[in-house]
N, C-alpha and C positions, 0 to 999 in steps of 0.2 A: 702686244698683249697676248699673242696666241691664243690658243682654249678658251683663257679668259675672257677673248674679246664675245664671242658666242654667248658666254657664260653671260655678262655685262649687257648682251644685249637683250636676252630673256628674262633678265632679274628687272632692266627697264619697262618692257611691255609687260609685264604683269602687273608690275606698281601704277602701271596707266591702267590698266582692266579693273584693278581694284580699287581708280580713283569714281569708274562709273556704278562700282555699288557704295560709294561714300564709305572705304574702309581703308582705313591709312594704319600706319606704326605696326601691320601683322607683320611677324618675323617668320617667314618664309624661307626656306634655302633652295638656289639651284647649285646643284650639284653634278660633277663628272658621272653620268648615268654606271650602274653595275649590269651585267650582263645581262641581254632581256629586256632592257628598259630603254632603247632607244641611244643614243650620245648624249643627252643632258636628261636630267631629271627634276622635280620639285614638288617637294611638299604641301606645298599649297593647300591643294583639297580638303584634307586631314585636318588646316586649322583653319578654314572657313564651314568645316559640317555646323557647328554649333551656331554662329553668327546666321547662317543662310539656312539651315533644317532642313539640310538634306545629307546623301551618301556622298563620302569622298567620291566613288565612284561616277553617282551622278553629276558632282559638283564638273569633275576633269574633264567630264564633257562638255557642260557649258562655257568651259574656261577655253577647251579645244578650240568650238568653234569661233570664240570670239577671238581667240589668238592669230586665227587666218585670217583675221581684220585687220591686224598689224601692218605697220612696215617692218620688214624682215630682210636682210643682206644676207647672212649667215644660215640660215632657218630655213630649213627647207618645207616641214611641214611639222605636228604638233599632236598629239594623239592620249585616249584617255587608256591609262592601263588598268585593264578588268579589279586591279589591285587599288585602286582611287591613285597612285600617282599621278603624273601628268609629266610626258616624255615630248623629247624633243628629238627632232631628228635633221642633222649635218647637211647645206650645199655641201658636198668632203670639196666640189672644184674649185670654190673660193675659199674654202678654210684650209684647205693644201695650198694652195699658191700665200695664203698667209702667213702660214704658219712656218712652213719651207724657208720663202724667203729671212722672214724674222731669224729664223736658226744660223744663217751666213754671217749676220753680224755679233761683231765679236761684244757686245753688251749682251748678246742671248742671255735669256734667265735671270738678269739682272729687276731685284723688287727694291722698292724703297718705301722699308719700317722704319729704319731708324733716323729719315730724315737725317744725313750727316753728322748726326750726334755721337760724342763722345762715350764711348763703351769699353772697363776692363774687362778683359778674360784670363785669370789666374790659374795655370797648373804647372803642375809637375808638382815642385815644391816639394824634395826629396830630401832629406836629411843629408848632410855629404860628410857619409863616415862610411860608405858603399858604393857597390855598383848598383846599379838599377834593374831590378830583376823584373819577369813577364807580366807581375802583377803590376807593376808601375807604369807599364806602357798602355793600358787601357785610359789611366789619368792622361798622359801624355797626349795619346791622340784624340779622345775625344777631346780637351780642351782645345787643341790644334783645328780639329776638323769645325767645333761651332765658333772659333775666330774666322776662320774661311767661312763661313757661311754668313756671319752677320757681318764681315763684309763685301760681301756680296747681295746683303739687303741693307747697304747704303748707312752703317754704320761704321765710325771712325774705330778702328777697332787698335787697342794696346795691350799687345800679350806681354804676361809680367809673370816671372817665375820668384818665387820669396826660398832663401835661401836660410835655412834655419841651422846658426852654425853656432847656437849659445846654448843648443838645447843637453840633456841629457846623454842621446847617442855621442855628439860629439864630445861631450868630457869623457864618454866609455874610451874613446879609440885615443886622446891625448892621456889617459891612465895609460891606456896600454902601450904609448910611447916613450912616457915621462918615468912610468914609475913598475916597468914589467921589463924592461928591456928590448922594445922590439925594434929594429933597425929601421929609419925611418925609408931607406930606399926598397922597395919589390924586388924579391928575389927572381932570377932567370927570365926580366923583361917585362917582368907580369904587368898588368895594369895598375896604376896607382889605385883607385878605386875598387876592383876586385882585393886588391893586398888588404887594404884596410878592411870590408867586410868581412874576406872569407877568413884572414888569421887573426887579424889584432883585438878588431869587436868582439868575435864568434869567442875567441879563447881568453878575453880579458874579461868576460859576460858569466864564463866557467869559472875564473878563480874566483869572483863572486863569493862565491857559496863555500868553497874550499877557504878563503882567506875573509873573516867577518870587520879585520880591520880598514880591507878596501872601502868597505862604505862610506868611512868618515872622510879618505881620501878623494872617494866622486864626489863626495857631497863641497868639499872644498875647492876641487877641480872647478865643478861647476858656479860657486860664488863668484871666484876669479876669472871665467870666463864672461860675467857680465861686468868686469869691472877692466875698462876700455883700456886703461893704463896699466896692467898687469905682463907677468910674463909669459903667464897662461893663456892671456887673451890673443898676444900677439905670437906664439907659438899656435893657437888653434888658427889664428887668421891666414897661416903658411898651409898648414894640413890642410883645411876644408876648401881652401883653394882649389889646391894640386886636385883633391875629390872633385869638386864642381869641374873642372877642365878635361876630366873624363868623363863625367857626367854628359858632358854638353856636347861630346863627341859622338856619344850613343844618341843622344837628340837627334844632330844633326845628322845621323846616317840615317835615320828616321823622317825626315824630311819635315824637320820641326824646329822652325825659326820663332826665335821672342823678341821684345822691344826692348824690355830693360829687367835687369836683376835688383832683387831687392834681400837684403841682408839684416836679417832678426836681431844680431849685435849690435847695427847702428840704429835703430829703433829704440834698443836698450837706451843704448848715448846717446841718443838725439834730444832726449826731453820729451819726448812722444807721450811714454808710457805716465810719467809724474803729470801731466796737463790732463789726459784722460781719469788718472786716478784719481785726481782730485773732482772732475766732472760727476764720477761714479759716486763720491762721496755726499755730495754738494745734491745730487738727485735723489739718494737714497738706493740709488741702484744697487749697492752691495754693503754688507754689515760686516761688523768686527765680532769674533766670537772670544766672547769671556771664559764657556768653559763645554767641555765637552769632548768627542775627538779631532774638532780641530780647533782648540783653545789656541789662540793665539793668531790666526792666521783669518783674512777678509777672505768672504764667500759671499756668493750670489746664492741665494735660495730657491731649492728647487720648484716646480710647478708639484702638485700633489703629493705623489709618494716617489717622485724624483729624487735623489739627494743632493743636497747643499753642493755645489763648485765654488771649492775653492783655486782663488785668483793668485793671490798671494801665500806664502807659505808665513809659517812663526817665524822663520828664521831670516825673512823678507825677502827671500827670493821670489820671481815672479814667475809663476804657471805659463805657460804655451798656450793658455785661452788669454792670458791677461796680456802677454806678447801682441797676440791677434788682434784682442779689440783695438788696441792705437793703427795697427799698418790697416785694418779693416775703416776706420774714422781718417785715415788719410788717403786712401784710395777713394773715397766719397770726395775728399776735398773740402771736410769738416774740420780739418787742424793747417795750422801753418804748415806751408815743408820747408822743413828744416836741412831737405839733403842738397847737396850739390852731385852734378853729373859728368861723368867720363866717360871715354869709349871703352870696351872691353877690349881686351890684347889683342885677342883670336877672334879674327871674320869669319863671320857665320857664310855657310856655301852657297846659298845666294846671291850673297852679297849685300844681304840686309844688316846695317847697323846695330849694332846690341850698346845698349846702354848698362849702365850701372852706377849705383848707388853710392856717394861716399861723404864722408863728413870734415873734406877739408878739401878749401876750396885750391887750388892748383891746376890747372889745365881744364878747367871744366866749362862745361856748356849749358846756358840754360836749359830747362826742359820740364814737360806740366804730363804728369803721368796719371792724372784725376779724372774721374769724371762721376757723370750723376747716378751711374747705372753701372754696378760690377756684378761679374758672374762669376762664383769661385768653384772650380773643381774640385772635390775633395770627396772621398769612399763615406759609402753610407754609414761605416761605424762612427763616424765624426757627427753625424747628426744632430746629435743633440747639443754639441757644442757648435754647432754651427746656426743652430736654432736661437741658443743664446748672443751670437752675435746678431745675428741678422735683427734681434728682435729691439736689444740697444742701437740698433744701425737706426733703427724706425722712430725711436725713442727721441735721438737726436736729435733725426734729419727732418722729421716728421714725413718724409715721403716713403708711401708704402712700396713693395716691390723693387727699392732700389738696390737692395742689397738679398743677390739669388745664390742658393747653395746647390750644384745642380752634382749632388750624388750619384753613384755606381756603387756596384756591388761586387765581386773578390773575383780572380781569374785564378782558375786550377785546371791543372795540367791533366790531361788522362793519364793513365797508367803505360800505355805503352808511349808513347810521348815521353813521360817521367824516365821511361825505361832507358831511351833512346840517348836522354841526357844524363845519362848516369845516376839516377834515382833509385832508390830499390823501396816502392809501396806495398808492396805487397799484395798486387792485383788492385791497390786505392789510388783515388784521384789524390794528385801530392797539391798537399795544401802548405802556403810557404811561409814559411818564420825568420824572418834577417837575424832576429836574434839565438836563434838556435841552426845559424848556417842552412837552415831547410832552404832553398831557394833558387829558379837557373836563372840566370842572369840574362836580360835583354840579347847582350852581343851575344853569346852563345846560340840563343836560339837563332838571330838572324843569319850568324855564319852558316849553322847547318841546312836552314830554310836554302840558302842561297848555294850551297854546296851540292844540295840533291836537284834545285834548280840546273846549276850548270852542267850533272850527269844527266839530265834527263832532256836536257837541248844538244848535248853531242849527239846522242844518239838519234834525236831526230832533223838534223842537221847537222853531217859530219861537215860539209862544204864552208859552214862559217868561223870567220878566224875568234880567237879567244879575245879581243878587246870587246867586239858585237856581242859574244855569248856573254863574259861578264856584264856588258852593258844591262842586258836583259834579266841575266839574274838578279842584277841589283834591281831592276824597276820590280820584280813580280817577285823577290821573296819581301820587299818593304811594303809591296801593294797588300801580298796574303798578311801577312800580320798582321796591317791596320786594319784591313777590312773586317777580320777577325775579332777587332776590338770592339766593333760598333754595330754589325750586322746586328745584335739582340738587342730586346732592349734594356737599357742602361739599370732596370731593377733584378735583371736575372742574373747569376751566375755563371760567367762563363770556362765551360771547360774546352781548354785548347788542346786539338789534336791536330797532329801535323800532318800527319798523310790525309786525311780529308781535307783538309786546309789546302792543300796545292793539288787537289782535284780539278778536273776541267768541266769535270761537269756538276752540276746544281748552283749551289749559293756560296760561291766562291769569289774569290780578285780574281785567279786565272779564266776561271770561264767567261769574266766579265771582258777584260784585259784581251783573249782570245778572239773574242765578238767584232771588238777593236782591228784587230792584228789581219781579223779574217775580209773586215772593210776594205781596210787599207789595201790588201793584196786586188781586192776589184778593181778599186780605184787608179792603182798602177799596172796591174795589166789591162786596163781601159785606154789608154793611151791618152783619153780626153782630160781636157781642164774643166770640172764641175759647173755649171751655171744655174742660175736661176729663171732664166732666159726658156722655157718650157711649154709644154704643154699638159698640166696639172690634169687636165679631166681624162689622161690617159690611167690614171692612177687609181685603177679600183678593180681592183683585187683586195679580197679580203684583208689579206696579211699585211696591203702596201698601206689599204690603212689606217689598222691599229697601228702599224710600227708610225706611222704620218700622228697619230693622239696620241700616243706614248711621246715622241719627242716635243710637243705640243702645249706636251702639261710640264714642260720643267720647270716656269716661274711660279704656278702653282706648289710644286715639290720645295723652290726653294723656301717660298713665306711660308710654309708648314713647316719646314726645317726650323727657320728662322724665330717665328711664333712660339714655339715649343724647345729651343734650344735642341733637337734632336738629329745627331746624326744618321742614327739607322733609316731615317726617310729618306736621305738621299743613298743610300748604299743599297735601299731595295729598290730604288729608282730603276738606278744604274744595273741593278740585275732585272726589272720590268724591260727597261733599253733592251738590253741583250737578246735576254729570252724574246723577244719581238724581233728582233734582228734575225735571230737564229732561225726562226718560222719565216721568216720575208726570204732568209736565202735558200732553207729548202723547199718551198713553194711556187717561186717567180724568177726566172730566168732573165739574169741582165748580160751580160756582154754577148749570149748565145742567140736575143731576140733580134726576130728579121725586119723587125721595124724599130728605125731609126731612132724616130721623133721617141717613141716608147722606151730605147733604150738609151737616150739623154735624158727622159723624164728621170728612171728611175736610177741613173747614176747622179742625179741631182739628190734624190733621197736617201743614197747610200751614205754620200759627201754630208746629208745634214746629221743625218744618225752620226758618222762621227764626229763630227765639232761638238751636236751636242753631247753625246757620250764623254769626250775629252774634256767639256769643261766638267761635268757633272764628275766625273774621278779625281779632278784639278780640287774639287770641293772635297774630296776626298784625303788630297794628299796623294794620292796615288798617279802612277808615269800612265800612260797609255802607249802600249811599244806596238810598233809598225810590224814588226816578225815578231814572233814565239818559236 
């Protein structure tokens, strides 16, 4: 339990203190102390002034002294602060030989919320009529980063990516095949996925407006694309293919593995949508409108001065919310499924299995991709459509909270960034349009992230051969990016700039990544094998031990991750890590100390910072490389 165990045992002896003034059910917090206030803290005082008439202040001290009355393991002593808290203060020689040891085992940080329950987490979910540009990777990795974290607090976890290949953009890019002339193969190599964004959509999106008769041909493009038997459908089901297989390349250099693909067409065919529709009907959830601007067509009504969503159109095609609600009611595991399952062509780089979804059964394998509780990734302009599903989710299922929308807000490039990719802002942050070509594409950014990596490691290391320096590039321009993704939090905008981004110093992946790189080289030129086997009360120096409570609190970091669905908790962990690393090495002298026992101590605490550091980046997605 590390931290917590301290934490766990002063949360107990108070509840015994509070049973001798006959006062039970107060909600009291002990907490990781802030500077000044000892290593644990608690409330306490503040909400017994009323109950007992007195000053928090005075109260902390009667609480102090009877707190010396305890049994205490952890506790060293208890003290009232002038401020009515009430502080605790650290044996560190027993909570360092705890906490140390605890970080050796490879469960370190390991909480259990979710009791082994079944949990979706859905992202990406990119239209595949493009390549995936820098705004999409914020979806990507955080969905990635809080599946690694909720399983890591002991939840079954199934990442499921929904592939929407019935919608709108793709009848744009099958016009621009079918009925514009553009050659279905990429000219000079290019990526199937860029070819399709950057000329066919971007330029069949322009004649639009130049040719007023295209319309009636998207509009018929897209009928036929929901009608499984067609030649449009089975012509888009070739295209959005080839898209997705590049798609999934740019994942996987991203270090972003899924469980199974899910396909918007066979939801169409499945029956899905007609069993829901009818559901919708049968509850009142949604009306038919006789006359008005949307005569003809079934809408759900909005909350106040919301306007009416329409599900269905007049001409009976079905909206991209009305899509949603069935795969959203089968991800609950409130409809029949109706799919059958196969493996994907192309093995994911792990070596983790990808599933997918199909509606005929031949080589397939069963498989249950449901459970009670999904989280869906998706940018905060979706919100209000996401609000409407969630709220039919609730309608259904009657279980509140099972169905979470965990929004983010837009990623914009700075201007010299923009610059760098070929933008021209004009001194503005480039904000990006797929449909007006404005946009740099995922792989772009990572090749150059990793290009100016590999100049900037020659040069600090001419002696290492080129497989090691790519090695490294790859771990630390995939580490900046993510990190980049999640350091804020998930309601602000982030603007990417890339030469701060591969800084070593501040709140960076490399500075973190470095911290790492800079252990590692003690540890190896230590000559020793790390133990736990020590003597703990040599270890007090200041710095040896915040950096000993900084590694200490990582299962606390995780069930707040966890609790909150948030990744920037653990990515300011990880730089908390660091920057306490970084102070422990310019302060305390390990392999230079003349004593022995003191310098196995403290290469025992070196060895724990990185394991835990490496799992803590591992939650990340991110490599932790041994050189920089």
């Amino acid at each position: 339990m590390t931290f917590q165990s301290i934490i766990d045992e002063i949360d107990n002896n108070l509840k015994k203190i509070l049973e001798g003034f006959s006062i039970s059910n107060l909600n009291f917090s002990v907490e990781v102390a802030k500077p000044g206030f000892g290593d644990v803290s608690s409330n306490i005082s503040f909400l017994l002034a009323k109950e007992l008439k007195k000053s928090p202040k005075d109260i902390a001290q009667i609480l102090s002294e009877k707190y010396s009355q305890c049994t205490s393991t952890l506790v060293l002593k208890s003290e009232a602060h002038p401020s009515g808290y009430l502080n605790f203060f650290a044996d560190w020689t027993k909570l360092s030989e705890l906490i140390l040891s605890e970080s050796y085992l490879d469960t370190y940080g390991d909480v259990d919320i979710g009791n082994n329950s079944n949990i979706i987490v859905e992202h990406t979910s990119v239209n595949p009529n493009k390549a995936l540009h820098i705004g999409h990777i914020r979806n990507i990795v955080v969905g990635d980063i809080v599946s690694r974290i909720l399983s890591k607090a002991n939840y079954k976890v199934n990442v499921l990516n929904y592939i929407d290949d019935s919608g709108l953009q793709v009848a744009d890019i099958i016009v621009g095949f079918k009925h514009l002339g553009f050659s279905e193969e990429p000219p000079n190599g290019k990526k199937f996925d860029h070819y399709c964004g950057d000329d066919v959509y971007v330029k069949t999106t322009q004649k639009y407006e130049l040719d007023s008769t295209l319309e009636d041909v998207r509009k018929n493009t897209l009928k036929e694309l929901e009608d499984g038997d067609s030649e449009t459908a089975a012509f888009g089901d070739v295209i959005t293919r080839k898209v997705l297989a590049s798609q999934l390349e740019t994942c996987w250099n991203l270090n972003v593995a899924y469980d199974c693909l899910n396909f918007e067409s066979q939801i169409i065919r499945s029956g899905l949508w007609t069993k829901i529709f009818e559901k919708l009907k049968e509850m009142n959830l949604i009306e038919f409108e006789n006359d008005g601007k949307n005569v003809g067509c079934w809408v759900i009504r909005g909350d106040g001065k919301e306007e009416d969503k329409v599900i269905v159109r007049s001409n009976g095609t079905a909206t991209y919310i009305a899509k949603d609600i069935p795969y959203a009611a089968w991800k609950l595991g409130l409809l029949a499924d109706p799919f059958y399952y196969q493996k994907y062509d192309s093995l994911q780089p792990n070596s983790k299995i990808l599933w997918q979804t199909t509606l005929n059964d031949i080589d397939t394998v069963p498989q249950n991709f449901t459970a009670q509780k999904v989280v869906t990734v998706i940018d905060s302009r979706q919100e209000r459509l996401q609000k409407i599903i969630t709220t039919l989710m609730e309608k259904f299922n009657s279980i509140p909270n099972s169905y979470i929308h965990l929004g983010y807000e837009s990623v914009t490039l700075s201007s010299e960034t923009a610059k760098t990719l070929g933008l021209d802002t004009d001194g503005k942050q480039a904000q990006m349009s797929g449909r007006k070509g404005l946009y740099v594409s995922a792989d772009s950014v990572c090749e150059l992230l990793k290009q100016k990596i590999i100049e900037e490691t020659k040069k600090r290391h001419p002696e290492m051969n080129d497989d090691e320096i790519e090695k490294i590039a790859q771990s630390v321009s995939i580490g900046t990016l993510r990190y980049e993704m999640i350091k804020q939090d998930l309601d602000k905008i982030i603007t990417f700039d890339l030469a701060k981004s591969l800084s070593l110093e501040g709140d960076t992946a490399p500075y973190i990544q470095y911290a790492y790189a800079r252990a590692s080289r003690i540890l190896e030129k230590s000559g020793d094998t790390p133990t736990i086997n020590v003597d703990f009360s040599l270890l007090q120096e200041k710095s040896e031990l915040e950096l000993i409570k900084i590694v200490g609190l990582f299962n606390l970091q995780v069930r707040d991750a966890a609790n909150n669905f948030s990744p920037k908790v653990i990515s300011r962990y990880c730089h908390d890590l660091a920057v306490a690393f970084n102070s422990f090495y310019e302060h305390v002298k390990v392999l230079e100390s003349d004593n022995d026992d003191l310098k196995s101590s403290r290469i025992c605490l070196v060895n724990s910072f990185n394991l835990t550091l490496e799992k803590a980046l591992g939650l990340l997605g991110i490599d932790a490389p041994h050189r920089m």
